[in-house]
C-alpha atoms as a printed R data frame, in Angstrom:
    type eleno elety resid chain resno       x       y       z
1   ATOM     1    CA   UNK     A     1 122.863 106.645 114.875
2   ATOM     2    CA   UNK     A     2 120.720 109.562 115.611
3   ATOM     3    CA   UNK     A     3 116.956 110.166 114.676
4   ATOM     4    CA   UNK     A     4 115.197 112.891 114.349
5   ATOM     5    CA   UNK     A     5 112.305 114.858 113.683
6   ATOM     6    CA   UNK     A     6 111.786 118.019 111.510
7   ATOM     7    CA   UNK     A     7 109.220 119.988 110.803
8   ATOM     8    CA   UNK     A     8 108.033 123.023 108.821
9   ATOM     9    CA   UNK     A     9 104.695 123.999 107.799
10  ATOM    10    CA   UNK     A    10 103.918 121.265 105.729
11  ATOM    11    CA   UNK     A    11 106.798 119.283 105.904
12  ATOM    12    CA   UNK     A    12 107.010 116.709 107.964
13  ATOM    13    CA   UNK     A    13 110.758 114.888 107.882
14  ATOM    14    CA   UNK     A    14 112.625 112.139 109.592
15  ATOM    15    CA   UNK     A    15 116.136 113.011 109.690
16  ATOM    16    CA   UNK     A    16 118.931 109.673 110.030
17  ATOM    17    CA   UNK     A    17 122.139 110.877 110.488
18  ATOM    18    CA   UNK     A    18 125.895 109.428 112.766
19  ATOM    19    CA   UNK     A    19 126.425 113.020 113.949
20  ATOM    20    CA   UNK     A    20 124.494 116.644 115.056
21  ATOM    21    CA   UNK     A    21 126.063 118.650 112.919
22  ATOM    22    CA   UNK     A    22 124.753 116.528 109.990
23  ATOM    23    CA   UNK     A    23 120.983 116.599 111.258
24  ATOM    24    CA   UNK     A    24 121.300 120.488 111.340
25  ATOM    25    CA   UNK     A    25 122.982 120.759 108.085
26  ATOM    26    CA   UNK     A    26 119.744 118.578 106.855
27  ATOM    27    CA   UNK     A    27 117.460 121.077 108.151
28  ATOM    28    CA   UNK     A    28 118.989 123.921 106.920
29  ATOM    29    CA   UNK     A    29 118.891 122.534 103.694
30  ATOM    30    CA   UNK     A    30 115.552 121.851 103.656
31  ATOM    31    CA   UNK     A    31 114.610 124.997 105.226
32  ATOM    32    CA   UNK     A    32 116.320 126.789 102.483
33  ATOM    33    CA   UNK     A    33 114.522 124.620  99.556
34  ATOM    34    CA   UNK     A    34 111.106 125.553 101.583
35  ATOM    35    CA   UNK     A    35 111.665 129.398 101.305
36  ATOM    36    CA   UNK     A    36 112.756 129.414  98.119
37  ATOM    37    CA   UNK     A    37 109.835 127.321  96.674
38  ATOM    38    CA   UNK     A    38 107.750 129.897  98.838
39  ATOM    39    CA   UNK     A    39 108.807 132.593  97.621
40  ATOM    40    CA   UNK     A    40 108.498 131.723  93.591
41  ATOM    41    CA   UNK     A    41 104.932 129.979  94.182
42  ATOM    42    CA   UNK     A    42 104.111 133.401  96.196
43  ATOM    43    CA   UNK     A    43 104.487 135.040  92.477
44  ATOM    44    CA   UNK     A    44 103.480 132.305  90.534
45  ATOM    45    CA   UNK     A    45 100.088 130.686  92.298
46  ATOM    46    CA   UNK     A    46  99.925 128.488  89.599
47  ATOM    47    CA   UNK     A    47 103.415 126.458  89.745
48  ATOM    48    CA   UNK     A    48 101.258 124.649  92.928
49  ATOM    49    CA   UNK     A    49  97.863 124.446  91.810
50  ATOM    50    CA   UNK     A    50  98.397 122.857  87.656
51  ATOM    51    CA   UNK     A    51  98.005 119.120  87.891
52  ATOM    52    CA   UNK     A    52  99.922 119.400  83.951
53  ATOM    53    CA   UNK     A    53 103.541 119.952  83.299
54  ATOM    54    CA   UNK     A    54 104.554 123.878  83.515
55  ATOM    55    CA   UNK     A    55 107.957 125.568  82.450
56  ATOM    56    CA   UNK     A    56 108.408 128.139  85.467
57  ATOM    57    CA   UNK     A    57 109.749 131.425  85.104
58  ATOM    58    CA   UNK     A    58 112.761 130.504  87.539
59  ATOM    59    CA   UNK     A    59 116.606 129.230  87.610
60  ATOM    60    CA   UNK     A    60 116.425 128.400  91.386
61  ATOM    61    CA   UNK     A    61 117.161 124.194  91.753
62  ATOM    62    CA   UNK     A    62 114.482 123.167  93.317
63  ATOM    63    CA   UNK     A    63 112.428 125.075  90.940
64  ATOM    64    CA   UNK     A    64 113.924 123.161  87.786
65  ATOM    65    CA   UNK     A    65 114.233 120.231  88.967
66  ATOM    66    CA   UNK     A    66 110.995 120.464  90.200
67  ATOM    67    CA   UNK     A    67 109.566 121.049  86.692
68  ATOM    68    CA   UNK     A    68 111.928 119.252  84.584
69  ATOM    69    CA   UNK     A    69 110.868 115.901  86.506
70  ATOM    70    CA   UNK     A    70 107.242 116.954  86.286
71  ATOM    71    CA   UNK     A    71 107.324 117.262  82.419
72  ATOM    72    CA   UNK     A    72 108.991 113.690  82.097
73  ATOM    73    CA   UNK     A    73 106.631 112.342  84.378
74  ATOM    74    CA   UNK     A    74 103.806 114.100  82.992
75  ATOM    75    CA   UNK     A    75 102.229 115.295  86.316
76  ATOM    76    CA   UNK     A    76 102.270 118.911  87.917
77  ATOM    77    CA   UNK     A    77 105.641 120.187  89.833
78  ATOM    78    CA   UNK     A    78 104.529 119.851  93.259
79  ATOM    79    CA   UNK     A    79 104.548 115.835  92.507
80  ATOM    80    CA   UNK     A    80 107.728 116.273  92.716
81  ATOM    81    CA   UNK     A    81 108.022 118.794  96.146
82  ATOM    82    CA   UNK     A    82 108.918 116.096  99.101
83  ATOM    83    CA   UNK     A    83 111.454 114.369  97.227
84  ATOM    84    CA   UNK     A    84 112.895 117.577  96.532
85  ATOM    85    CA   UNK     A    85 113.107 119.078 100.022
86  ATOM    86    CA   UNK     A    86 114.590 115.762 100.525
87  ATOM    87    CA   UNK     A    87 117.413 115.699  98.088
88  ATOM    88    CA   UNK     A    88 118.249 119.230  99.093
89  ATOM    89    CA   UNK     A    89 118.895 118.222 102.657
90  ATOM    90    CA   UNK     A    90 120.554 115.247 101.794
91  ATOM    91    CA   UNK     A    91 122.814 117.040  99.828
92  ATOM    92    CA   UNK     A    92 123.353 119.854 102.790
93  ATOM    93    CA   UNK     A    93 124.392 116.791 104.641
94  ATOM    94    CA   UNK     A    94 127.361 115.958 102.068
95  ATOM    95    CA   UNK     A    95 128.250 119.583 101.607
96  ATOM    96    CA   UNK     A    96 128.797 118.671 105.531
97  ATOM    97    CA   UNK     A    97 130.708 115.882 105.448
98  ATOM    98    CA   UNK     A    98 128.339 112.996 105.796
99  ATOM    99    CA   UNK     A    99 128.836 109.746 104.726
100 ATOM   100    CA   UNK     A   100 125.291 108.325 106.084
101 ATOM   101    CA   UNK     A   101 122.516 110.107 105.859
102 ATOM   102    CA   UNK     A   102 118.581 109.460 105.341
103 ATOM   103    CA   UNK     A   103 115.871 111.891 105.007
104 ATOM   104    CA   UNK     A   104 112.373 110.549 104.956
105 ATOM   105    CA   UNK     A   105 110.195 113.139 103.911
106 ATOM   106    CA   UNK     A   106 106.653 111.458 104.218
107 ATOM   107    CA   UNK     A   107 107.322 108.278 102.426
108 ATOM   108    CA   UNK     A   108 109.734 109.597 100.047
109 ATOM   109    CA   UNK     A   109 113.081 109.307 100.932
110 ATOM   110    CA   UNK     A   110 116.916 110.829  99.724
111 ATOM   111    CA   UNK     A   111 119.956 108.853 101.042
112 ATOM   112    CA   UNK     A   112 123.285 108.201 101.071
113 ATOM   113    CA   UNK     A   113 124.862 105.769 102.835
114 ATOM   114    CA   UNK     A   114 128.394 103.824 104.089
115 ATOM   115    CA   UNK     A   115 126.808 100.670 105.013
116 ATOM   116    CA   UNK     A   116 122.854  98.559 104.196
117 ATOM   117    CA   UNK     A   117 119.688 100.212 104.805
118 ATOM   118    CA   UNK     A   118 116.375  99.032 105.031
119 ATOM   119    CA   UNK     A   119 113.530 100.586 103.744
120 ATOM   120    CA   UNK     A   120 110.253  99.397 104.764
121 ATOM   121    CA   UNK     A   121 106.645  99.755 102.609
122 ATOM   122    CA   UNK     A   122 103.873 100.869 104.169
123 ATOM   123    CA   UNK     A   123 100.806 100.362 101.787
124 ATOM   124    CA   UNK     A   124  97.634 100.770 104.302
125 ATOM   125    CA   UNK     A   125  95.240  97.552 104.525
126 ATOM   126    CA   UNK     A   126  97.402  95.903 101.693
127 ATOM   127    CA   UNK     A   127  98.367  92.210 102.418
128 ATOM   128    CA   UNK     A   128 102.208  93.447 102.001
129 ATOM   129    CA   UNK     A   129 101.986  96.743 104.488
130 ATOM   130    CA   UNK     A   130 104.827  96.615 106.647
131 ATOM   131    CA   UNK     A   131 105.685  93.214 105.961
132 ATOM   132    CA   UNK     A   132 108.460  94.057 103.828
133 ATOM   133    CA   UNK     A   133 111.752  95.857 102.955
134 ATOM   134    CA   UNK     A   134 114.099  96.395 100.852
135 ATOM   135    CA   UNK     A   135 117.931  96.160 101.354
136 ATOM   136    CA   UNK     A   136 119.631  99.026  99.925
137 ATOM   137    CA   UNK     A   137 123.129  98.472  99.474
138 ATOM   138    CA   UNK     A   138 125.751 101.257 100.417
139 ATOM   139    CA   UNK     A   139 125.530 104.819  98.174
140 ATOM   140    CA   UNK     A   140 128.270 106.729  97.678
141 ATOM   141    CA   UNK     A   141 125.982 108.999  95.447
142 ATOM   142    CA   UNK     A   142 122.252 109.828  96.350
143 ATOM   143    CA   UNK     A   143 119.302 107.983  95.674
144 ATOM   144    CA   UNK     A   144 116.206 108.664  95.601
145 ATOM   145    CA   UNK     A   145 113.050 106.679  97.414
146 ATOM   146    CA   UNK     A   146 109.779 107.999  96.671
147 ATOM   147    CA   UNK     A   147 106.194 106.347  97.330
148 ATOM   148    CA   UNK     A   148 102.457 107.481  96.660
149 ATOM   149    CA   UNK     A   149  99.253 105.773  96.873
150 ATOM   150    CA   UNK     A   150  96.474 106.330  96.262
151 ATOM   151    CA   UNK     A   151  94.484 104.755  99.216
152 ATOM   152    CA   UNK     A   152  97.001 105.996 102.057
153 ATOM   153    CA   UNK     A   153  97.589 109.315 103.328
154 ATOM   154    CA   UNK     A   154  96.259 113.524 102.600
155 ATOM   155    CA   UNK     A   155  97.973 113.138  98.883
156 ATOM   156    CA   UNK     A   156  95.901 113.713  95.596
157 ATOM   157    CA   UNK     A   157  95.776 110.510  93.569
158 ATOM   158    CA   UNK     A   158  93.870 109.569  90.864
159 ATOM   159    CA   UNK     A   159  94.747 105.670  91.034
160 ATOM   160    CA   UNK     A   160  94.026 102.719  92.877
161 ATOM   161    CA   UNK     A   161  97.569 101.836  94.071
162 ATOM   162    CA   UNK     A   162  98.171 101.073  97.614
163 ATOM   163    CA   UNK     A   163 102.062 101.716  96.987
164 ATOM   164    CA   UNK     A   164 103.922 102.478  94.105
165 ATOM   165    CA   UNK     A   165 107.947 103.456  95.199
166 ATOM   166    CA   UNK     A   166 110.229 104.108  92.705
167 ATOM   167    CA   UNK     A   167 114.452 104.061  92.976
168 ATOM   168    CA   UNK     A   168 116.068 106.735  90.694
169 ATOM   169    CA   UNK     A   169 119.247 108.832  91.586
170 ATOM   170    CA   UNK     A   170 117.093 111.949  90.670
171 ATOM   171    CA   UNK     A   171 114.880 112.135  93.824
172 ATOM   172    CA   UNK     A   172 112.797 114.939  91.599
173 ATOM   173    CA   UNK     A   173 111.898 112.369  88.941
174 ATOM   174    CA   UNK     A   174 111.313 109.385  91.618
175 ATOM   175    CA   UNK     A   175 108.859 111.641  93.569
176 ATOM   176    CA   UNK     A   176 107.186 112.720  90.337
177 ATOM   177    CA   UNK     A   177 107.536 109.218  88.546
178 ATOM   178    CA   UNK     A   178 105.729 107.377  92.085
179 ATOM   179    CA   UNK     A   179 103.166 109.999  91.053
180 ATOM   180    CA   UNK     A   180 102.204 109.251  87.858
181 ATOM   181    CA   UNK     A   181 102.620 105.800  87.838
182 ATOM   182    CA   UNK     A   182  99.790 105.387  90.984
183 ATOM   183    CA   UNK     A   183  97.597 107.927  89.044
184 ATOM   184    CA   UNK     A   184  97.820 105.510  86.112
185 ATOM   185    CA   UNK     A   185  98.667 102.143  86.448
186 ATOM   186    CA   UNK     A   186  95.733  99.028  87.233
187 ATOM   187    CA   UNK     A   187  96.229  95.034  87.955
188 ATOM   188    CA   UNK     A   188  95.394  94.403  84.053
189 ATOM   189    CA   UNK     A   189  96.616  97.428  82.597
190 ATOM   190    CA   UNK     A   190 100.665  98.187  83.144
191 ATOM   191    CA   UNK     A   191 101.043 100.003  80.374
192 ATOM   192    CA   UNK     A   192 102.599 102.779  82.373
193 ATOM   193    CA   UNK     A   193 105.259 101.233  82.375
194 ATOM   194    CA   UNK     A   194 106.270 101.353  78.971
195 ATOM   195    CA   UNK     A   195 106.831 105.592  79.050
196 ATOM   196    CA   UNK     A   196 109.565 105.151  81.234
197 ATOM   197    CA   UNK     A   197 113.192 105.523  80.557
198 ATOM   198    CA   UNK     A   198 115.819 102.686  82.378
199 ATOM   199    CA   UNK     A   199 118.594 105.467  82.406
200 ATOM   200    CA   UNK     A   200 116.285 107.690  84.657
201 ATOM   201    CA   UNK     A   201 114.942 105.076  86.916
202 ATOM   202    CA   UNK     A   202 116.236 101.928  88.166
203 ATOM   203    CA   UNK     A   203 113.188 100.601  89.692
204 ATOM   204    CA   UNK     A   204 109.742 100.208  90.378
205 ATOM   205    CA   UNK     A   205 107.446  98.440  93.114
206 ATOM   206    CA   UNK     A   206 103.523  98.345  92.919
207 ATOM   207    CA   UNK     A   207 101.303  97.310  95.312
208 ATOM   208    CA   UNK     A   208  97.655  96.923  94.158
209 ATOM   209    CA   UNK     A   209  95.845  94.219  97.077
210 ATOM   210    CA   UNK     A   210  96.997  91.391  97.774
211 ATOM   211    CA   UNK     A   211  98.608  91.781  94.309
212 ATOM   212    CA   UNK     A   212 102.360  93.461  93.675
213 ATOM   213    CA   UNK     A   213 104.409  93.852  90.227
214 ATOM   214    CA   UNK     A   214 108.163  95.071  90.008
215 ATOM   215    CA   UNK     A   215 110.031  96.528  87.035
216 ATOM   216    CA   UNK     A   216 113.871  97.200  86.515
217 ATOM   217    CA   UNK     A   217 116.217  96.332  88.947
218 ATOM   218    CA   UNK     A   218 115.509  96.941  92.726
219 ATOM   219    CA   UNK     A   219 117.670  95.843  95.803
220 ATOM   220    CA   UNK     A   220 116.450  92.699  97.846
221 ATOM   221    CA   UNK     A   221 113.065  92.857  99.216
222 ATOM   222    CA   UNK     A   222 113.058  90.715 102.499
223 ATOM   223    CA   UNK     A   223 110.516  90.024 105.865
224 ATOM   224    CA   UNK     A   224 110.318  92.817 107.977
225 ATOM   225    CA   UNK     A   225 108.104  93.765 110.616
226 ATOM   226    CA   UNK     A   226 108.047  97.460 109.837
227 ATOM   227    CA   UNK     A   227 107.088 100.210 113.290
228 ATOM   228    CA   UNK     A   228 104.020 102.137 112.243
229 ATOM   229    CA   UNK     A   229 105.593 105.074 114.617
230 ATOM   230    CA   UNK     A   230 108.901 105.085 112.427
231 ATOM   231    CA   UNK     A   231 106.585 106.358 109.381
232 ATOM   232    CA   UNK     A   232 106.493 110.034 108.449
233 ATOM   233    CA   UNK     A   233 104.266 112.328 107.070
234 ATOM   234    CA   UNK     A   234 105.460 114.915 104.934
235 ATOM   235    CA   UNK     A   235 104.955 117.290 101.968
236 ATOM   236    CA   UNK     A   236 102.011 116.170  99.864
């Protein structure tokens, strides 16, 4: 397996791949998602700065699915910009011919896979940080990854969450979804919870303390002793 390193502006990826040809395909991909979000926000300013959902003036992908995840989330469309760039490689990678494939773009992650993966959850000075994974079965489709916290890395949060990663096969809606959740949810209050659709995402793992709540279905969490160099930091 080969890992590697990628880097533009402001994102900041780890690329998994079994051959080159499939790490360069990644980057492309993601370097093409990059300029064209560039290019719209350079006419549109506001697409990055509104914290609120916002119906661009655009039919490029990443721009729509961009937006259309921010408006079910309820959060801005740059919530949803790392798991983006993600997918977009990810799916540069299958154009390719990959059948394994991870992009970690700064916690928030696009995959497919032929065989188990482990993801593990880094959550700062939280009891769980790094103590845990989860076992992702094989994916012969891509899913989607995506963390934020509120108390861990250059991210805007308004929450208190340490980690909150959610599993959906639209990477958009995961990013965006980890998002709002961490702006919103508290230890007493999960009402969050309750706005979000099953069909649209599969999972959800919070990590508040030495306190952590789980909704839907997610893949086995097991022990792990998770390298603090292995984490990336990417678009935020």
């Amino acid at each position: 397996m080969i890992r590697e390193r990628f880097s533009y502006r402001q994102t900041f990826a780890v690329i998994l791949a079994d051959k080159p040809e499939h790490i360069e395909a990644a980057k492309a991909g993601m370097l093409r998602a990059r300029q064209v979000l560039e290019a719209y926000i350079a006419r549109d300013p506001f697409f990055s700065a509104t914290f609120d959902p916002y119906t661009p003036d655009s039919d490029e992908l990443i721009i729509t699915r961009m937006a259309d995840a921010a408006s079910i989330a309820g959060v801005g469309p740059m919530a949803a910009v790392a798991g983006s760039i993600a997918w977009a490689g990810i799916e540069a990678m299958q154009d390719a011919g990959a059948m394994f494939g991870v992009i970690d773009n700064g916690g928030d992650i696009a995959l497919i896979s032929d065989r188990n993966v482990r993801v593990g959850v880094h959550a700062g000075d939280a009891l769980l940080s790094d103590r845990i994974a989860f076992v992702v079965p094989p994916q012969d489709s891509v899913l989607g990854i995506c963390t934020s916290s509120a108390t861990v890395g250059p991210s805007i949060s308004f929450g208190v969450s340490d980690a909150v990663t959610v599993f959906s096969r639209n990477v958009a809606l995961a990013d965006a979804w980890a998002t709002s959740v961490c702006n919103q949810i508290r230890a007493d209050n999960l009402s969050v919870l309750d706005q979000i659709n099953s069909n649209d995402v599969r999972g959800i793992f919070v990590i508040i303390g030495e306190q952590d709540f789980r909704w839907g279905m997610l893949p086995p969490i097991v022990r792990a002793d998770v390298d603090e160099r292995l984490i990336s930091a990417g678009d935020r």
